[in-house]
MOPAC internal coordinates of N, CA, C and O (Angstrom, degrees):
PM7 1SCF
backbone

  N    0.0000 0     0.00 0     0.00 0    0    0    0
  C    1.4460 1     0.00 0     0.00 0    1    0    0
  C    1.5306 1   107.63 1     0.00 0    2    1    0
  O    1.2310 1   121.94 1   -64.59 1    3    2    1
  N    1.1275 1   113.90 1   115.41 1    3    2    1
  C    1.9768 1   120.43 1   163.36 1    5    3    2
  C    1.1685 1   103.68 1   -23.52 1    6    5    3
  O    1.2310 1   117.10 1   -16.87 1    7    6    5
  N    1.4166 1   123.13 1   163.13 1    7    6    5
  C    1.2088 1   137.96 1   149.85 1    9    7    6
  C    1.3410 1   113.99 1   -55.79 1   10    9    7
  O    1.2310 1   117.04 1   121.66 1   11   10    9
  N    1.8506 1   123.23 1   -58.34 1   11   10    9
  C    0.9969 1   102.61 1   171.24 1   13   11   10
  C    1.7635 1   140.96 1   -48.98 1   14   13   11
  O    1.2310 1   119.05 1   128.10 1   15   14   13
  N    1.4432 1   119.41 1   -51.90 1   15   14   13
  C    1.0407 1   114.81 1   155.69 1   17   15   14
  C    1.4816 1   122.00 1   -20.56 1   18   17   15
  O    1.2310 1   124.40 1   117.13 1   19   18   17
  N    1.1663 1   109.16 1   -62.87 1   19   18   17
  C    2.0846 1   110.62 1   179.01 1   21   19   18
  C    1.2609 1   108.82 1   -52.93 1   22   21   19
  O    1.2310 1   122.10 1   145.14 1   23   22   21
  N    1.4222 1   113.58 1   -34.86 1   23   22   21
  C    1.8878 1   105.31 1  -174.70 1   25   23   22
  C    1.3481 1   114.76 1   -85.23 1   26   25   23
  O    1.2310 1   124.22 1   152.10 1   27   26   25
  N    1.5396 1   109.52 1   -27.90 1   27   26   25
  C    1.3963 1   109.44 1   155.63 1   29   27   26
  C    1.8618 1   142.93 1   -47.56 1   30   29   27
  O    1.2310 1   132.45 1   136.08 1   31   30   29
  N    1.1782 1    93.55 1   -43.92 1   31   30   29
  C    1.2848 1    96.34 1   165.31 1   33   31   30
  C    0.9560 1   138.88 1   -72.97 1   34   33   31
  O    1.2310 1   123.95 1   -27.87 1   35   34   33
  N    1.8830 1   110.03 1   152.13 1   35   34   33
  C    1.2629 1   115.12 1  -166.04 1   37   35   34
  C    1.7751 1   137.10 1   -84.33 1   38   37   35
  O    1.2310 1   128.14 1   -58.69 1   39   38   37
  N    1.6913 1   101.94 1   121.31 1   39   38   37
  C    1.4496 1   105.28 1  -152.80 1   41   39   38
  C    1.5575 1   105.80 1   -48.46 1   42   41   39
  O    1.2310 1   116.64 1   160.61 1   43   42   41
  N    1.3501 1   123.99 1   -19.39 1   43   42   41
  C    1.5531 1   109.98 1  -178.42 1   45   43   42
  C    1.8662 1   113.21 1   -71.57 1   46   45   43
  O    1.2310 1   123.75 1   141.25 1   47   46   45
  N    1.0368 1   110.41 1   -38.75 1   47   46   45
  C    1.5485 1   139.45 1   143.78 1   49   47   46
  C    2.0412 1   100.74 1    -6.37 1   50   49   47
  O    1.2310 1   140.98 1    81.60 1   51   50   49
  N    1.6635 1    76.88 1   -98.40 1   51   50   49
  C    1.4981 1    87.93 1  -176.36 1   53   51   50
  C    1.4181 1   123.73 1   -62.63 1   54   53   51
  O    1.2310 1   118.85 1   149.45 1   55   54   53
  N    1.5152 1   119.80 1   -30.55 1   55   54   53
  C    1.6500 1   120.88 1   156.21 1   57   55   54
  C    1.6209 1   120.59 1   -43.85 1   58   57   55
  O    1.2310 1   126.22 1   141.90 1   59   58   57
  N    1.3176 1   105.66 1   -38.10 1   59   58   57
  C    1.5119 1   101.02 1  -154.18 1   61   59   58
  C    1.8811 1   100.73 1   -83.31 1   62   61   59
  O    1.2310 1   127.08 1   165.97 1   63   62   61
  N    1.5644 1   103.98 1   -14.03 1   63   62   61
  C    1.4598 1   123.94 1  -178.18 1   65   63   62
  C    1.7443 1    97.86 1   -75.11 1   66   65   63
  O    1.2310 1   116.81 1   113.44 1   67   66   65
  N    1.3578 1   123.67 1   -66.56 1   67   66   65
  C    1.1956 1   121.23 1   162.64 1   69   67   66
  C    1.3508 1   143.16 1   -43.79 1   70   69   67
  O    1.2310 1   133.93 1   159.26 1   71   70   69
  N    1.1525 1    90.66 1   -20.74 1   71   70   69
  C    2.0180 1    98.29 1   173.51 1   73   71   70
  C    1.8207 1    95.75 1  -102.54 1   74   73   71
  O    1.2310 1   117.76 1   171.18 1   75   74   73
  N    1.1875 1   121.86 1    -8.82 1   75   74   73
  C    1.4080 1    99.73 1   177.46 1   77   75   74
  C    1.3564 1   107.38 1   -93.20 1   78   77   75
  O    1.2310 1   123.87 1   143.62 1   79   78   77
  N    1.5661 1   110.17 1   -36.38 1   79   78   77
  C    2.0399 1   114.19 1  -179.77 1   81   79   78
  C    1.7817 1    88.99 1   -59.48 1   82   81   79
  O    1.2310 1   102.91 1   151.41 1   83   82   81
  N    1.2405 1   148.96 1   -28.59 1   83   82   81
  C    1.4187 1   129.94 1  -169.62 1   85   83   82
  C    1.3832 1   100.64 1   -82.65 1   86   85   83
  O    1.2310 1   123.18 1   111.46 1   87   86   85
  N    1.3144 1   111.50 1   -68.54 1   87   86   85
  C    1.5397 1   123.20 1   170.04 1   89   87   86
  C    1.5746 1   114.42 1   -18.37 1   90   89   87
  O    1.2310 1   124.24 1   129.76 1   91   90   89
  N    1.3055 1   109.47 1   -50.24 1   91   90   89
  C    1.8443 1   105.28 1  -176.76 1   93   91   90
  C    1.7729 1   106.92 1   -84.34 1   94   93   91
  O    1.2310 1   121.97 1  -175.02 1   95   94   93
  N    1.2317 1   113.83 1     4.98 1   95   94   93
  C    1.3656 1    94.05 1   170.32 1   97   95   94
  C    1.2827 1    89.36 1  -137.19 1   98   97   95
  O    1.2310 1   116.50 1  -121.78 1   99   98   97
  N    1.7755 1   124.26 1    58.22 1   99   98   97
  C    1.3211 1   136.11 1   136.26 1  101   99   98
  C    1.7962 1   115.96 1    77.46 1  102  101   99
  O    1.2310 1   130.22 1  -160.09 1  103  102  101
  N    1.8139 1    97.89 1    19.91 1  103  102  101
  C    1.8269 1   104.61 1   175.33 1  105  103  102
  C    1.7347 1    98.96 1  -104.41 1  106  105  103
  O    1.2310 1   128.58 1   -19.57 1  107  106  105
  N    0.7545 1   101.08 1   160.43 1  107  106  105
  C    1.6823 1   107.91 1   170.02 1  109  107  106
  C    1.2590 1   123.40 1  -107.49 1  110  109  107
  O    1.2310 1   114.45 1    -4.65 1  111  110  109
  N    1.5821 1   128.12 1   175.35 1  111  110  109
  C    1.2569 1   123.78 1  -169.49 1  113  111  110
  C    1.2831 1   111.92 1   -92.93 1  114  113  111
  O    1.2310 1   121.29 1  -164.35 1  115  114  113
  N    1.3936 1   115.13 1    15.65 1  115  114  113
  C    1.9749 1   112.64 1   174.83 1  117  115  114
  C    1.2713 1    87.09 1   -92.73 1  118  117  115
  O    1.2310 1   115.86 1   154.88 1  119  118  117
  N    1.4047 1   125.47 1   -25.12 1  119  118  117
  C    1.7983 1   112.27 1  -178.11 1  121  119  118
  C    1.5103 1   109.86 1   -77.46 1  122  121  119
  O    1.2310 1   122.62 1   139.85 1  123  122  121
  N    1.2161 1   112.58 1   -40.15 1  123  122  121
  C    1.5112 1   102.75 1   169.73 1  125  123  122
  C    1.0877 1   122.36 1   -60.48 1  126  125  123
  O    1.2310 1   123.05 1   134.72 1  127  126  125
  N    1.6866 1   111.75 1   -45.28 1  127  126  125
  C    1.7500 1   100.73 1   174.27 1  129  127  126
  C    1.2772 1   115.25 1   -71.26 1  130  129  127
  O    1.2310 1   116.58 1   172.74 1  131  130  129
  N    1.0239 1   124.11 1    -7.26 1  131  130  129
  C    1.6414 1   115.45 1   172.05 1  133  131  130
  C    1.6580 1   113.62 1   -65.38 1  134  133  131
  O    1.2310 1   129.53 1   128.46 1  135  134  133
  N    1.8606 1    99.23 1   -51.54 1  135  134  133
  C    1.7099 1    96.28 1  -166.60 1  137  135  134
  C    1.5361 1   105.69 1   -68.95 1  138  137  135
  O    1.2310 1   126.34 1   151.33 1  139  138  137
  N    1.6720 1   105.41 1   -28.67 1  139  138  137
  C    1.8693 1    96.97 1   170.98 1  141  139  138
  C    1.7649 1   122.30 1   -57.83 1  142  141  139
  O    1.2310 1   124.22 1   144.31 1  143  142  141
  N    1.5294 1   109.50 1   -35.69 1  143  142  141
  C    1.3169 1   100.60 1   170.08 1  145  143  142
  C    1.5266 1   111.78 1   -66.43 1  146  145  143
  O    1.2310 1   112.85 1   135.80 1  147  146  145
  N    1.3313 1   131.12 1   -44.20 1  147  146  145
  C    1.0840 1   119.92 1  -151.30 1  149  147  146
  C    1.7630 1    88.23 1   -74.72 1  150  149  147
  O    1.2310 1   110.42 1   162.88 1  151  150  149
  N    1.2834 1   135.61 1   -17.12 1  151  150  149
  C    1.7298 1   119.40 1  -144.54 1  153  151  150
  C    1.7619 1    77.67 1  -105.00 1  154  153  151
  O    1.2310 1   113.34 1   162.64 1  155  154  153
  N    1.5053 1   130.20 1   -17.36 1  155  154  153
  C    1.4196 1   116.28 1  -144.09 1  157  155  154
  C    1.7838 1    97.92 1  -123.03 1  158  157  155
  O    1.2310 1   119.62 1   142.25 1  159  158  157
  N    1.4421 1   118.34 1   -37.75 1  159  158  157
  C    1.5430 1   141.24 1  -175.86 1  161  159  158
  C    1.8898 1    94.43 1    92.63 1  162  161  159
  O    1.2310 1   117.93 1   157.21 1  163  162  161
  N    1.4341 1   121.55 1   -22.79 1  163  162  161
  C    1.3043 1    91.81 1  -155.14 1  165  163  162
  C    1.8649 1   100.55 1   -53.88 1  166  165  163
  O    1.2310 1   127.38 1    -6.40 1  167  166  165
  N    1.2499 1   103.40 1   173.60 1  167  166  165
  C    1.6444 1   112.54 1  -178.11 1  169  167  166
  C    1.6354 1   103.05 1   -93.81 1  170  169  167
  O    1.2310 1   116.98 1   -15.85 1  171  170  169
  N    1.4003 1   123.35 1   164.15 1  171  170  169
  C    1.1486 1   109.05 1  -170.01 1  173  171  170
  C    1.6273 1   120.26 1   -76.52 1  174  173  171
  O    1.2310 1   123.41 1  -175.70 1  175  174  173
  N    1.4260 1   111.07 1     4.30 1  175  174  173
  C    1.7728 1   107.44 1   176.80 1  177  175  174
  C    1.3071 1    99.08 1  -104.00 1  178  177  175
  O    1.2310 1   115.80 1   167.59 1  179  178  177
  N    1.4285 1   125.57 1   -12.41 1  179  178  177
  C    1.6188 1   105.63 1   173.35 1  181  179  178
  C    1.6159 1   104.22 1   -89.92 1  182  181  179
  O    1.2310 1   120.82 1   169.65 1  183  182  181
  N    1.4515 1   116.03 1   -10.35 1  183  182  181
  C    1.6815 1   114.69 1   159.02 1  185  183  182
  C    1.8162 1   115.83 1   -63.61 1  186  185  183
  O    1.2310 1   132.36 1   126.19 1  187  186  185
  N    1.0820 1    93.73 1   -53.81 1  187  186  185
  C    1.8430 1   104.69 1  -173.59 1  189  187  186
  C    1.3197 1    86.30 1   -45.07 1  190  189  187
  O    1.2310 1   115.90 1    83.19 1  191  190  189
  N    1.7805 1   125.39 1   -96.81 1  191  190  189
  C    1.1804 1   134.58 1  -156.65 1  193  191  190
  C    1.7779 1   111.03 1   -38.40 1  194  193  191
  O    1.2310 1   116.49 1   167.19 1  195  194  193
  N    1.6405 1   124.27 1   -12.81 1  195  194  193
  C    1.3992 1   101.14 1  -166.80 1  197  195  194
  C    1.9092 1    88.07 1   -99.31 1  198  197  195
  O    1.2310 1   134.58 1   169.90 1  199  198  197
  N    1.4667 1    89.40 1   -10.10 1  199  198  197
  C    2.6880 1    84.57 1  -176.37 1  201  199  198
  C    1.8408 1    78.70 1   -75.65 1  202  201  199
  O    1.2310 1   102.74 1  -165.06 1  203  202  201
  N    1.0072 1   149.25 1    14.94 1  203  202  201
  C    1.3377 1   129.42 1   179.81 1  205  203  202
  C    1.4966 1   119.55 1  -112.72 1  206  205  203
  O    1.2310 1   123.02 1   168.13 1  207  206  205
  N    1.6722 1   111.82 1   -11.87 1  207  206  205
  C    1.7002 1   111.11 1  -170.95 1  209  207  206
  C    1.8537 1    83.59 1  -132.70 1  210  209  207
  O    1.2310 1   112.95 1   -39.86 1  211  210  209
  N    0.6212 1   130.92 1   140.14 1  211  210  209
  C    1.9658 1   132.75 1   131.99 1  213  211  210
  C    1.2536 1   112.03 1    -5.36 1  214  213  211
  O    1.2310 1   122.12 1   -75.44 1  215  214  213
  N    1.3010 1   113.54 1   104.56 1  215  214  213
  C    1.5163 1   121.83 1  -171.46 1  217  215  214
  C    2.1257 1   103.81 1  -142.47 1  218  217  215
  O    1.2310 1   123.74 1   -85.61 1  219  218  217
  N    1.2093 1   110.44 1    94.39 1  219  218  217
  C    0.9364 1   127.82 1  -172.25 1  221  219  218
  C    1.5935 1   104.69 1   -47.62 1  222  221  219
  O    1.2310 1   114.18 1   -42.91 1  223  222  221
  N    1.7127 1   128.63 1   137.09 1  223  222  221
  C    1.4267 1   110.56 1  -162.33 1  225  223  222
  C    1.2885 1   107.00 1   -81.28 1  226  225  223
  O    1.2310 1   124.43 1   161.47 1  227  226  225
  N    1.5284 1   109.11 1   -18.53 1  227  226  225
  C    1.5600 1    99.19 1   174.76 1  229  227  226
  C    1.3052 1   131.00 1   -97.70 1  230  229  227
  O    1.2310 1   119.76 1  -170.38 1  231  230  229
  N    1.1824 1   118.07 1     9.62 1  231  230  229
  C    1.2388 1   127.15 1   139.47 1  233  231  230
  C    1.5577 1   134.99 1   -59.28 1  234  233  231
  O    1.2310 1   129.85 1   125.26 1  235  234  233
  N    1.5183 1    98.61 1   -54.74 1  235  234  233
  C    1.5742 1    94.74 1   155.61 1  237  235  234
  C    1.2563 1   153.78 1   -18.41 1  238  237  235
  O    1.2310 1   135.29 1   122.82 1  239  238  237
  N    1.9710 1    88.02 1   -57.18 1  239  238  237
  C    1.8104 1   110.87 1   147.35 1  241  239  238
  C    1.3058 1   120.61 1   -55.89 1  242  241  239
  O    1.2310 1   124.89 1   135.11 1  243  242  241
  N    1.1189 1   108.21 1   -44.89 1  243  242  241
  C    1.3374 1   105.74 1  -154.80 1  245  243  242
  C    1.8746 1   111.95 1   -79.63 1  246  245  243
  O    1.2310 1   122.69 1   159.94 1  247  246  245
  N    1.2778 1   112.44 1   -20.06 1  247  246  245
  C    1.0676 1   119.50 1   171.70 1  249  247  246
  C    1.7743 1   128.67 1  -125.65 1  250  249  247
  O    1.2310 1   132.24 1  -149.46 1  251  250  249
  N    1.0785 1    93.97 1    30.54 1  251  250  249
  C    1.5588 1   125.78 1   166.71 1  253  251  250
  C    1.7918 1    92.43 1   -48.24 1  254  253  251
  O    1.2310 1   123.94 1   -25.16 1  255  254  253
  N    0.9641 1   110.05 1   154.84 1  255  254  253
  C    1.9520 1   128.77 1  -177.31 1  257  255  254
  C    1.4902 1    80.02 1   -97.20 1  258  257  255
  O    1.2310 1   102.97 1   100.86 1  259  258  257
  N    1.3948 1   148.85 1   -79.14 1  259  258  257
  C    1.4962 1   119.97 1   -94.81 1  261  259  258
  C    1.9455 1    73.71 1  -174.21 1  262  261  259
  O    1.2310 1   114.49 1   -95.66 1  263  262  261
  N    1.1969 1   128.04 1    84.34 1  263  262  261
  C    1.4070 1   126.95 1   166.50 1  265  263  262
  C    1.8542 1   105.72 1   -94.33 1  266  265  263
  O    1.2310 1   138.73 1   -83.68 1  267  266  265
  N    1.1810 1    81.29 1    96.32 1  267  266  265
  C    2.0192 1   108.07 1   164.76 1  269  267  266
  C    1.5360 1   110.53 1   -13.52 1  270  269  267
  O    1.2310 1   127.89 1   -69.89 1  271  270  269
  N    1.4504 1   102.41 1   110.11 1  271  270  269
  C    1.6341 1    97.48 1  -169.60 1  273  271  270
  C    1.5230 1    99.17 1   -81.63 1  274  273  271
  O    1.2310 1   104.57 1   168.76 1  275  274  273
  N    1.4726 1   146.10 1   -11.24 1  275  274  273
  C    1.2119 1   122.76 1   178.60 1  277  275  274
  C    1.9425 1   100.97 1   -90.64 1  278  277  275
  O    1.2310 1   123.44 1  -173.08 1  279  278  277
  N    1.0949 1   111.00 1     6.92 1  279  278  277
  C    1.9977 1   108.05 1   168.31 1  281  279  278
  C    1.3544 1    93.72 1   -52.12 1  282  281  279
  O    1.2310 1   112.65 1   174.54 1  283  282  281
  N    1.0506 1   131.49 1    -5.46 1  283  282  281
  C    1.4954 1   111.48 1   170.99 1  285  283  282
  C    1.3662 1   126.28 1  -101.70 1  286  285  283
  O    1.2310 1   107.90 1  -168.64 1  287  286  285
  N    0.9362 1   140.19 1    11.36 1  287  286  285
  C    1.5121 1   160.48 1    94.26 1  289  287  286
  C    1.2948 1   107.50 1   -27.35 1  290  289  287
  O    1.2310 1   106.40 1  -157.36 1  291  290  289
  N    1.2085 1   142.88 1    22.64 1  291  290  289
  C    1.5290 1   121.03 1   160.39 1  293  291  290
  C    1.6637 1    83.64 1  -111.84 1  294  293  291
  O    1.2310 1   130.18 1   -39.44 1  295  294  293
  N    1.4058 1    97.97 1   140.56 1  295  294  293
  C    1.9124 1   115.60 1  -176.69 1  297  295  294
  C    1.8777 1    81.52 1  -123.18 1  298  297  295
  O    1.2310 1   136.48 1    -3.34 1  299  298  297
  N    1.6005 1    85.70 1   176.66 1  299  298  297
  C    1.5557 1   102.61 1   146.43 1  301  299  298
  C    1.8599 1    88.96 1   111.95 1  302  301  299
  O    1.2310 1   123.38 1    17.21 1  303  302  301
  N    1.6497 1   111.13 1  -162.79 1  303  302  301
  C    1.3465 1   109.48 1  -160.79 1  305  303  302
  C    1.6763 1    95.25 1  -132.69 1  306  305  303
  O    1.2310 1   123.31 1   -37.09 1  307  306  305
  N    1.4789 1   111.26 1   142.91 1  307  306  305
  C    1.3486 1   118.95 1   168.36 1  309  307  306
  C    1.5178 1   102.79 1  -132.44 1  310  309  307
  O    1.2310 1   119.47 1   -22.76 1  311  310  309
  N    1.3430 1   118.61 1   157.24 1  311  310  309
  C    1.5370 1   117.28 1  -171.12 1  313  311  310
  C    1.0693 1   103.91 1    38.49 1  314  313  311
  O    1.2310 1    96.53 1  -124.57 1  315  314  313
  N    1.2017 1   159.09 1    55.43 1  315  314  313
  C    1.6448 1   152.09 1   172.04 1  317  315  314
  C    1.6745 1   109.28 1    53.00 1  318  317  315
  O    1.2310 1   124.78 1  -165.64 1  319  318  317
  N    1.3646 1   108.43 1    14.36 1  319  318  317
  C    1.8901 1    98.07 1   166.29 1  321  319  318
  C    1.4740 1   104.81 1  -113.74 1  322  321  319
  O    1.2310 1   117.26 1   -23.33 1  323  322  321
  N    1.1970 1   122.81 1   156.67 1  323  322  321
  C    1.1006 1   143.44 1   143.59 1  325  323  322
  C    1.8371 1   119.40 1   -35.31 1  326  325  323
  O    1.2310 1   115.68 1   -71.11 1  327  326  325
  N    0.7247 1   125.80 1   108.89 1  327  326  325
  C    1.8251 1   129.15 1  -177.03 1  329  327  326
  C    1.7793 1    79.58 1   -54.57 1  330  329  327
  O    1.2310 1   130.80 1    83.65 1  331  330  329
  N    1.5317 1    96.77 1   -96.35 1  331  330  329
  C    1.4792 1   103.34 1  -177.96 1  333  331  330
  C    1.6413 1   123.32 1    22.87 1  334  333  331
  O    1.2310 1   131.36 1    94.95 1  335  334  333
  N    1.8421 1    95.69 1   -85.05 1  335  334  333
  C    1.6682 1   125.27 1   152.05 1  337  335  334
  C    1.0883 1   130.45 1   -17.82 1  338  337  335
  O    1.2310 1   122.13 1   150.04 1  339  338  337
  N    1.1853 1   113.52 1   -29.96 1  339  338  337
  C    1.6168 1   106.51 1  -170.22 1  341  339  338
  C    1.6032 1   116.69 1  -107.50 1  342  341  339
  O    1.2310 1   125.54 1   -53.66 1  343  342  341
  N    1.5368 1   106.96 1   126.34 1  343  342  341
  C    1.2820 1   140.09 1  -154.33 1  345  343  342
  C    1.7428 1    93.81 1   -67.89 1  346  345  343
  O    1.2310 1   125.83 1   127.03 1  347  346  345
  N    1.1628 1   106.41 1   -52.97 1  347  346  345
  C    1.3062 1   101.59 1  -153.99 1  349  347  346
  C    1.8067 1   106.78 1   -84.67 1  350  349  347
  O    1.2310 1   129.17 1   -42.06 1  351  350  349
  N    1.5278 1    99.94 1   137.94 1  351  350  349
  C    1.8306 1    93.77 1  -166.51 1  353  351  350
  C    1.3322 1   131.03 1   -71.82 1  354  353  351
  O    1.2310 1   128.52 1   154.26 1  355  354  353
  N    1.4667 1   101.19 1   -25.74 1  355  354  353
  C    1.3790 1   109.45 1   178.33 1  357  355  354
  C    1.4217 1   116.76 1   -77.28 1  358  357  355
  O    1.2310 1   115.87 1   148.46 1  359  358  357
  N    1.3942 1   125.45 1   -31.54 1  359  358  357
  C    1.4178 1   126.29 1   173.43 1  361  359  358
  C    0.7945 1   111.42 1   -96.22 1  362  361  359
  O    1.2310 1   105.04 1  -169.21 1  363  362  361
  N    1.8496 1   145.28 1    10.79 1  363  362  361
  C    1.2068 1   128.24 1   145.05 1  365  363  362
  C    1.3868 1   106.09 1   -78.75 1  366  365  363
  O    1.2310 1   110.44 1   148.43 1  367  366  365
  N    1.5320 1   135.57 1   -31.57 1  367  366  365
  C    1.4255 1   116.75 1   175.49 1  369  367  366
  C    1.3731 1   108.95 1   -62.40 1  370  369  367
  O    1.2310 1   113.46 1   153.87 1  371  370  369
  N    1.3915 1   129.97 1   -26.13 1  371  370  369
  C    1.6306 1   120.26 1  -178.59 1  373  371  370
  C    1.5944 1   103.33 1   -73.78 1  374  373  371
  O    1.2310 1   126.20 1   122.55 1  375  374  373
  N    1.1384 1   105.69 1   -57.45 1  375  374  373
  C    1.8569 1    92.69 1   175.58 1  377  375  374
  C    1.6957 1   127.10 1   -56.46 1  378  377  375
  O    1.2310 1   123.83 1   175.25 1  379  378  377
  N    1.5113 1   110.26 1    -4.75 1  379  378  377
  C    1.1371 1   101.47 1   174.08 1  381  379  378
  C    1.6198 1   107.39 1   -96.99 1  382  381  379
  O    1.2310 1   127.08 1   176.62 1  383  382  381
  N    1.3895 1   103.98 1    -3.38 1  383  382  381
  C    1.1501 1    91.09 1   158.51 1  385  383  382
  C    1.8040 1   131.72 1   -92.21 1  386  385  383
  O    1.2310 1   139.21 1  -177.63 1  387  386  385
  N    1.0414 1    80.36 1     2.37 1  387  386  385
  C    2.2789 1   104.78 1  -176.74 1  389  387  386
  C    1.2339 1    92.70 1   -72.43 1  390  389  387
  O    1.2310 1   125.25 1   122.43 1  391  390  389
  N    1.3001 1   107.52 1   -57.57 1  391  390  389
  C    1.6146 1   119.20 1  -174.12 1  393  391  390
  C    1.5166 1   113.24 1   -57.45 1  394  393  391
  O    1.2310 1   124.80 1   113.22 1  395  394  393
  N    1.6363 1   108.38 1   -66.78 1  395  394  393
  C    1.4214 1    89.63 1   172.45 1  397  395  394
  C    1.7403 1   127.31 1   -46.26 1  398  397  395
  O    1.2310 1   115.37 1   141.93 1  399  398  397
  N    0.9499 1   126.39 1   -38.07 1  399  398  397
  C    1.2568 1   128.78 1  -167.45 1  401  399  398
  C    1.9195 1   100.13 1   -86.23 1  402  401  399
  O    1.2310 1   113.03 1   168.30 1  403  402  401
  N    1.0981 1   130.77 1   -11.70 1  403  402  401
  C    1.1637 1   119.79 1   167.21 1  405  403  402
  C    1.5349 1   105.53 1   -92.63 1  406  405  403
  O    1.2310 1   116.03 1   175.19 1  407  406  405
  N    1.4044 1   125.15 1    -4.81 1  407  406  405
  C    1.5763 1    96.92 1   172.11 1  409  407  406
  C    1.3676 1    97.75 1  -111.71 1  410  409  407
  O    1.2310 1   112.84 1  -154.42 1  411  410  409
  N    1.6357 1   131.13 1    25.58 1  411  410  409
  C    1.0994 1   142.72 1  -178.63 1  413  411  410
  C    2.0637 1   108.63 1   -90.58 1  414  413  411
  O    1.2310 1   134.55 1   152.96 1  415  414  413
  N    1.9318 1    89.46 1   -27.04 1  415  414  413
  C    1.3008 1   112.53 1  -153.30 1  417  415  414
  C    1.7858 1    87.37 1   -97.45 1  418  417  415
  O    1.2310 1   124.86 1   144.91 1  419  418  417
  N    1.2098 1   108.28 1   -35.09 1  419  418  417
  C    1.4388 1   116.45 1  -174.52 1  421  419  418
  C    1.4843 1   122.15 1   -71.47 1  422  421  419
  O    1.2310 1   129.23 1   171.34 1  423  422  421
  N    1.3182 1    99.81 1    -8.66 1  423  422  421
  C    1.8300 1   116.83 1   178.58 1  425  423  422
  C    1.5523 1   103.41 1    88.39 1  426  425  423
  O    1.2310 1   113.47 1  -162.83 1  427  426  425
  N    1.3153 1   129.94 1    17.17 1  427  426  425
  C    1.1923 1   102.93 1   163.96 1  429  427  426
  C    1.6639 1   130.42 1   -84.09 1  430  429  427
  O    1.2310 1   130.20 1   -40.45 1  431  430  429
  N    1.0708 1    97.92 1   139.55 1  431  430  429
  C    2.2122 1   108.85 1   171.55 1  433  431  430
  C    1.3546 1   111.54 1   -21.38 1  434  433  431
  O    1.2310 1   124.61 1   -56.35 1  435  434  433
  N    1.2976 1   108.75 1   123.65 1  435  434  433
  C    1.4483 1   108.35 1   170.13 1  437  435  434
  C    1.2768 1   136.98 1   -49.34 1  438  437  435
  O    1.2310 1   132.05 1   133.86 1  439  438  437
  N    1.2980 1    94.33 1   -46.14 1  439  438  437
  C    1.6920 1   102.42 1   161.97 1  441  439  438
  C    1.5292 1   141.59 1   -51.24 1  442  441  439
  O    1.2310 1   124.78 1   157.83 1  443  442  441
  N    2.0793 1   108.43 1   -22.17 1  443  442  441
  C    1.1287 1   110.18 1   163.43 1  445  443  442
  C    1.4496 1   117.08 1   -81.70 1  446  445  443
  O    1.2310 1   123.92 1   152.09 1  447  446  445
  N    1.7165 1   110.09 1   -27.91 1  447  446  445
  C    1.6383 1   114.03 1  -168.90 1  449  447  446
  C    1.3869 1   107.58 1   -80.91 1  450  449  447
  O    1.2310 1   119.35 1  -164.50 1  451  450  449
  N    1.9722 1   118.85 1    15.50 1  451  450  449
  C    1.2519 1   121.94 1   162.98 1  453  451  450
  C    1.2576 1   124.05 1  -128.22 1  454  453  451
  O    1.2310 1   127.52 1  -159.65 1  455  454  453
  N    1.3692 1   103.12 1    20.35 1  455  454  453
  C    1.2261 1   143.12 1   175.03 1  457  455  454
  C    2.2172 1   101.98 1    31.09 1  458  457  455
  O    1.2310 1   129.67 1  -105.13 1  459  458  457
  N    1.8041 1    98.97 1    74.87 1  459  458  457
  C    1.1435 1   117.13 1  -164.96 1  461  459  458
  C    1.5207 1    85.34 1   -88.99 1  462  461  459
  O    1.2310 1   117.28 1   -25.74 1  463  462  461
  N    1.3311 1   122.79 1   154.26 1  463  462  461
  C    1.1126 1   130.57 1  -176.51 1  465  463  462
  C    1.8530 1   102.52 1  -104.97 1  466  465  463
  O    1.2310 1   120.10 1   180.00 1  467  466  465

């Protein structure tokens, strides 16, 4: 799938995909909305109100308040790339959010998948 395609789609779309891959390996969706606030700043009512209208996913990124300056400390591989690796800015902030939510899915501590010091 293009990049465009991915930025196209709709964030309630791709949320409801992410809270179910956590959900089946027994996390819930206050943990997802947590690591999205912490990776994105929005607060959790400017999250609610955007799963409610058409909110393009790359927009989301793109107009995020407050993107988490240690998200750059998340390493490791999603789809077979490297987060790190990837050139392009806007879809490495979406894969760091793949990432967070796959070691969310993997059972690790919240505190490392927010990389609390």
């Amino acid at each position: 799938m293009g990049n465009e395609k991915v930025y196209q789609m709709d964030l309630s779309k791709v949320y409801r995909l992410l809270v179910d891959k956590a959900e089946r390996k027994g996390r819930t969706r206050e943990e997802v909305d947590e690591i999205i606030r912490w990776l994105t700043g929005y607060g959790q009512t400017e999250l609610e109100g955007m799963l409610e209208r058409p909110v393009p996913y790359g927009d989301f990124f793109r107009n995020a308040p407050e993107l988490n300056e240690n998200r750059r400390l998340i390493k490791g591989v999603v789809c077979g790339v490297r987060v790190e690796d990837i050139e392009e800015p806007l879809m490495r902030e979406i894969r760091y959010l793949d990432k967070l939510i796959d070691e969310l899915a993997r059972g690790k501590a919240m505190d490392k998948i927010l990389r609390k010091q």
